[in-house]
N, C-alpha and C positions, 0 to 999 in steps of 0.2 A: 784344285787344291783340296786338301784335308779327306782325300781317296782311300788312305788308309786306315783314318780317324773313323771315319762312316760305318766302316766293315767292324772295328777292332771296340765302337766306343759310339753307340748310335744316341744315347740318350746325352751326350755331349755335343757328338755332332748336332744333331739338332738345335741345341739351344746358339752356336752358331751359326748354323743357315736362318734362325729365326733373328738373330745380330743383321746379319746380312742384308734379310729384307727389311728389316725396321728403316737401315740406311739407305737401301734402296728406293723408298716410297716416303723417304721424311726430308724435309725443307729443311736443312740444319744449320741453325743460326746463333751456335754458342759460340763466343768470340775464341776461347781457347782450343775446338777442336777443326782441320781439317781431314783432305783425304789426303793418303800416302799413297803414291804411285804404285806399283804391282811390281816393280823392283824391291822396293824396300820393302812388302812383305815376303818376297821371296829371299832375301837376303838375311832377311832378320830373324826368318829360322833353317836358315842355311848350317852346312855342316861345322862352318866357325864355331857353332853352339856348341861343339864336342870338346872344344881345346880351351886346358886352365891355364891362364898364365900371368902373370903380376908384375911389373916393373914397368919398363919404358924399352923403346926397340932399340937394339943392342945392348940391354942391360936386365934381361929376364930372370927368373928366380926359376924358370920349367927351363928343360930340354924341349927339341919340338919348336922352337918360336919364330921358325923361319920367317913362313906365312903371315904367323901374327905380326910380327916386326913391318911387311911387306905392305898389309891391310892398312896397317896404323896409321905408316909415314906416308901413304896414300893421303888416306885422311887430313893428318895434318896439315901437310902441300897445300890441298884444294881448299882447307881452313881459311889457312893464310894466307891465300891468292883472291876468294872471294871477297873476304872480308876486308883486306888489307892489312892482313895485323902481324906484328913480327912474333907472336908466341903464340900458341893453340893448345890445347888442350882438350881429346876429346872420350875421356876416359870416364866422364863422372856418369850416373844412373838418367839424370833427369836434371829439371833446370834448378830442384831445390838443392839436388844433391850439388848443384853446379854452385849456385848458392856458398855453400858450407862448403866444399873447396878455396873459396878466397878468402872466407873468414879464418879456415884453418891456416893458412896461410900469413897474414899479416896481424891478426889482432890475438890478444892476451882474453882470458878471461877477467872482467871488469869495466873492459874498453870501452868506448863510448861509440855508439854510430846513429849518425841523423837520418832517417829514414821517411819515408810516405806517410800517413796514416792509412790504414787501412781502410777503416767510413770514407778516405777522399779519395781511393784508386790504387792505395798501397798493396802487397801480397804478405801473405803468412810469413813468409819466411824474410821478414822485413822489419820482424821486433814484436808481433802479432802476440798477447800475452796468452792464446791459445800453445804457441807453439814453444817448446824447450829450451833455444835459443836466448828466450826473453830470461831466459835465469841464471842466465851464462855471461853475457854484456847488456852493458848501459841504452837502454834505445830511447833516443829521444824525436822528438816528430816535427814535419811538416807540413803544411797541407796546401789551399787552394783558395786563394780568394773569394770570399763570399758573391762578390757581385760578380766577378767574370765567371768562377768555378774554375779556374787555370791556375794554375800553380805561381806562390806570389812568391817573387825570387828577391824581393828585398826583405821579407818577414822571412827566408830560408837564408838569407846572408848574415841578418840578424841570430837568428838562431844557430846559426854555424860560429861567427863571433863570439856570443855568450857561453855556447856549450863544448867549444873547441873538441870536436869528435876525432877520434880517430881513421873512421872511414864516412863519408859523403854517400847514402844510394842513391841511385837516380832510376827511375824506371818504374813501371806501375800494372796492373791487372785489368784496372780498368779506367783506364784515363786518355781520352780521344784525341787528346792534343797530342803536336807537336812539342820535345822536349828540348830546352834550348841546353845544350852538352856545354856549349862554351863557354857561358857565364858559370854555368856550374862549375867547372872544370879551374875558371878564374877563383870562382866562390871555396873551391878544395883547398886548393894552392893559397889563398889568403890567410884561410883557418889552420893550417898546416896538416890539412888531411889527406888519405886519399879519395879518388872518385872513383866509386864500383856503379857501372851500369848492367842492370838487369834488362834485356831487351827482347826477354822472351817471348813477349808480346806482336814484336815488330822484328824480329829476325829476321824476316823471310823478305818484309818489304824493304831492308837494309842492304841485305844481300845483292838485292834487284837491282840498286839506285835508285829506288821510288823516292823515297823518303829520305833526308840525313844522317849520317852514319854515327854514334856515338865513338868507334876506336879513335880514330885522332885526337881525343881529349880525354879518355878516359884510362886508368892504370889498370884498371880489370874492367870487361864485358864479359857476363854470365848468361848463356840461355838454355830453353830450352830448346828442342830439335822438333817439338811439334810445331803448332799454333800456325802461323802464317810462315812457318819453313819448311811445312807440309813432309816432315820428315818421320823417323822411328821414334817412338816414345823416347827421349834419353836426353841427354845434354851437352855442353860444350863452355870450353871459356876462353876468350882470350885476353890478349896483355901485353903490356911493354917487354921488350928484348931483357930491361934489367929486373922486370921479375919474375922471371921465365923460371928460374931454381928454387924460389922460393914458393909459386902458387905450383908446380911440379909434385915438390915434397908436401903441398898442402893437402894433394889430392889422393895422391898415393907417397907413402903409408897413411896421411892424414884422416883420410874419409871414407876412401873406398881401399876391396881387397880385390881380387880379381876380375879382372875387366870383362865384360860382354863384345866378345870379338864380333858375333853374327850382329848386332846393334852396331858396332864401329862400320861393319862393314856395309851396312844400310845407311848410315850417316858419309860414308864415303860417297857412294852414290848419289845422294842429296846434296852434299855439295857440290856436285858436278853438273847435277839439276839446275841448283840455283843459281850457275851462270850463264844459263841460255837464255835466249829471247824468248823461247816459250814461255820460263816462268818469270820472265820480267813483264810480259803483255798480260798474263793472270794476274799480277802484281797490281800492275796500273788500273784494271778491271774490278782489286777487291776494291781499291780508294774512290775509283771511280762507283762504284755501287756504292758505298759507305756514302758520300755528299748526297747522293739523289736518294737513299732510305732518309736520312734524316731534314731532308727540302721537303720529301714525302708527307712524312711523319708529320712534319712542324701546319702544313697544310690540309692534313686533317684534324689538326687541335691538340696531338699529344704537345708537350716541349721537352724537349732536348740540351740536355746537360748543356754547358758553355756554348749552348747557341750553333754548335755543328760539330764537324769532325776531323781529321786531320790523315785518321790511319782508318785499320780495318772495322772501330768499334763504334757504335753508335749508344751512345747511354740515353735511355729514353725515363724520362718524369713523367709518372703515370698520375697522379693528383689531380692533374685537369680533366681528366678520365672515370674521377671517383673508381678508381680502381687500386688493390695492390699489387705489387708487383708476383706474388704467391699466388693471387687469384689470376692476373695472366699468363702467368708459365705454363699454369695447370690447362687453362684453356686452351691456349696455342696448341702444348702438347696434344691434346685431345685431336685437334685440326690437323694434324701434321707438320707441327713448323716446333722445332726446339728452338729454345731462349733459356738465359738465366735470369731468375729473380737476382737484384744487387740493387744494394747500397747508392744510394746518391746523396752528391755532398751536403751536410747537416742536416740527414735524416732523422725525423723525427719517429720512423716505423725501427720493430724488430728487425736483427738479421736474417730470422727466418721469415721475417713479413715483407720488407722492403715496400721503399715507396716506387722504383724503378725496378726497370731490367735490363741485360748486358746484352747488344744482338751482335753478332759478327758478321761479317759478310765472306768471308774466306774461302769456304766449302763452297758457295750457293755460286761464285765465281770460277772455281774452278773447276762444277759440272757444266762452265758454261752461258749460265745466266746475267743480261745483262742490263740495262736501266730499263728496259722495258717491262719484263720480267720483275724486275725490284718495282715497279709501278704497280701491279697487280697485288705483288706479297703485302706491300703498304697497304693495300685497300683492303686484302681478307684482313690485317691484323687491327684496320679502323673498326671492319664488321664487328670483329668478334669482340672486341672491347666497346660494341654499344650495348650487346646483349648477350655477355658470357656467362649466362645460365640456362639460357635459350636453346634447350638442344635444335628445335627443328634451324635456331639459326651457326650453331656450330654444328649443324652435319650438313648444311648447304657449303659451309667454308670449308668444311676438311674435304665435299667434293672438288670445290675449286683447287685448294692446294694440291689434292692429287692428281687432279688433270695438269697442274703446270708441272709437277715436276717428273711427272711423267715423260716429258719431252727432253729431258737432259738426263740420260744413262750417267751412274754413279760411275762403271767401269767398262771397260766395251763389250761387247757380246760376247758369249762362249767365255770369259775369263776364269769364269770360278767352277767349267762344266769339268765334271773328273775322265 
C-alpha cells in the first residue's frame, strides 16, 4: 500500500509508515477506536472515490450512477439483514453526522430532547453546550444514580413526564452498562416522544448477538461504523418502515450533499463482516476481556465505575490511586498502552483533568488477546500507577508492554510490503 505515495510524496509517506508502527507496537486501549480489516482500507480508497453523485438509488441527480445505485443497495440489504431493521440508511459522514440526520428529520428548531449528561457518559452531540446544536433545541438531561452509577430510569421517567421532549436519547460514550431499550421505549411512548438510540458505542457487539439489540424498541438507531463495528470512519441509521421518508429527506438534502461511495463501499463490506462467526467469537472476546480487566483492576485497588461492566468499556476511578486520570493517560502512553482520560460520575476534577479513564478492549481482542494477556496489561497498569514518575519504573513496563504485544501482529505479514 501507499507505493505510489512513497515515490511521489516521501515526507508524507513517512509520517504514515511512522502512524503504522506506532499501532504496530501500542497496546491500544481507547474504547472508541478499533482495527479495520485490510478490506475496508482497500475499499475505502478504491475508485468509488472518483464518482459524485447525490440522491438515493434509482433517483440520482449525476449520470454514471449505475454502480453507485449497485454499491448502496448492497449496503442497505446487509444493513437490514444484520441488524434486523426495516429502513437503513447509510449515506451520513460519521456517527455525529448520523446524529443530525434524525434530528433533521423529526424535530423543529425549539424542540425539547432528553438526553445523557455528558459528566455521566452522554456524547457531544447529545445537547453538549460545547456543541451548535445546543442553540438550536431544548436539551434537557438525565443521568445515573449516585449510589449504583447506572442509569435511574424512574428520575428519567420523571423527567420525561415533566419535560414532555420531543425525542428520548438513549445511548452513551462512556457508559459500561447494559441499556434497558424497553422501559425506555415504554418511558417514550408514555411522554409522547420518540426513542433515538445512539449505539455507536456497541454497534459492533449488537450486530454480533453479544449484547441486546436496541432496533426492536427504538424509532431511530444512529451509529457510527467504527468503534466495536471495527468498520470505515462513517456512519449509519436505522428506523421504523414509517420513517423510512421522512429520516431519508433528513439526510439528504437535510445534512449531507454527496455521499462518499468508496466509505459506503467499505461499510458494505463490514456489514458482511459483521455476520460471520469470526466477528461474533471477537465479539464475545471484547466482553469477555472487558469482566476480567475490570475483576483485574478492582484487585489491584483501582475501583470501577458501577462496580463492572457489561459491554467493551471499562471506566476506571483513579482516586484510590491518588492519581489523575491526565497523569495516567500520559503515563500509560509513555508504556505503550493508549487510554482516555474521562469523566466519571460526579466528578469533582477538570475535564482536562479527570478523576478516571475510559479503557476499551476492542482492538487488544481483535489482535488476539485474551484473559490471560488482559492479566498482565492489569498488572503493568497497577505498576505504573504506583510510581508514574519513576522513569526507571515506566521503562521497565513499556519493556513489558512491548514484549506482550509483540506477540499479536496488528495485521498479517507482508500486508503493507509495496
Amino acid at each position: 500500500m501507499l507505493k505510489n505515495t512513497r515515490v511521489t510524496d516521501p515526507e508524507l509517506h513517512s509520517i504514515v509508515a511512522a502512524e503504522l508502527d506506532r499501532q504496530v507496537h501500542n497496546i491500544e486501549m481507547i474504547a472508541s477506536e478499533s482495527t479495520a480489516p485490510l478490506e475496508v482500507l482497500e475499499l475505502s480508497g478504491s475508485i468509488f472515490t472518483n464518482k459524485t453523485t447525490e440522491g438515493y438509488p434509482g433517483a440520482r441527480f449525476q449520470a454514471g450512477s449505475q454502480e453507485a445505485d449497485r454499491v448502496e443497495s448492497l449496503a442497505i440489504e446487509r444493513a437490514k439483514k444484520v441488524f434486523g431493521a426495516e429502513h437503513a440508511n447509510l449515506q451520513t459522514y460519521s456517527g455525529s453526522t448520523a446524529n443530525y440526520g434524525v434530528f433533521s428529520a423529526i424535530l423543529n428548531p425549539g424542540d425539547t430532547v432528553l438526553s445523557m449528561r455528558l459528566d455521566q457518559g452522554g456524547h457531544l452531540t447529545h445537547g453538549s453546550p460545547v456543541n451548535f446544536l445546543s442553540k438550536v433545541y431544548n436539551y434537557v438531561f438525565y443521568g445515573v444514580d449516585p449510589q449504583t452509577e447506572q442509569i435511574d430510569y424512574d428520575a428519567l421517567e420523571k423527567r420525561a413526564e415533566e419535560t414532555r421532549p420531543k425525542v428520548i436519547i438513549a445511548g452513551a460514550s462512556s457508559y459500561p452498562r447494559l441499556i434497558d431499550y424497553e422501559r425506555m421505549s415504554k418511558i417514550a411512548k408514555k411522554a409522547g416522544a420518540y426513542l433515538m438510540v445512539d449505539m455507536a458505542h456497541v454497534a459492533g457487539l449488537v450486530a454480533a448477538g453479544v449484547i441486546p439489540s436496541p432496533v426492536p424498541y427504538a424509532d431511530f438507531v444512529s451509529s457510527s461504523t467504527t468503534k466495536t463495528f471495527c468498520g470505515p470512519r462513517s456512519g449509519i441509521i436505522l428506523c421504523k418502515a414509517e420513517h423510512a421518508k421522512a429520516l431519508d429527506k433528513g439526510v439528504f438534502p437535510g445534512t449531507v450533499g454527496s455521499i462518499h461511495l468508496a466509505t459506503i463501499a467499505a461499510k458494505a463490506f463490514s456489514l458482511r463482516y459483521a455476520a460471520t462467526p469470526e466477528f461474533r467469537a471477537i465479539m464475545e472476546q471484547v466482553v469477555a476481556n472487558a469482566k476480567k480487566l475490570a475483576a483485574e483492576l478492582t484487585a489491584h485497588g483501582f475501583r470501577i465505575v458501577s462496580g463492572g461492566t457489561d459491554n467493551h468499556i471499562v471506566m476506571v476511578d483513579l482516586r484510590p490511586k491518588g492519581i489523575t486520570g491526565k497523569h495516567f493517560q500520559n503515563a500509560l502512553e509513555y508504556v505503550g498502552i493508549t487510554v482516555n482520560k474521562n469523566m466519571i460520575p460526579f466528578d469533582p476534577e477538570k475535564p482536562f483533568i479527570t478523576s478516571g479513564v475510559r479503557i476499551g478492549l476492542t482492538s487488544i481482542s481483535q489482535r488476539g488477546l485474551k484473559e490471560a494477556e488482559v492479566i498482565e496489561i492489569a498488572a503493568i497498569m497497577n505498576q505504573v500507577a504506583q510510581a508514574p514518575e519513576d522513569q526507571v519504573n515506566l521503562d521497565a513496563c513499556k519493556a513489558k508492554a512491548e514484549a506482550l504485544i509483540a506477540r499479536f501482529p496488528l495485521y498479517p505479514a507482508g500486508a503493507f510490503e509495496d
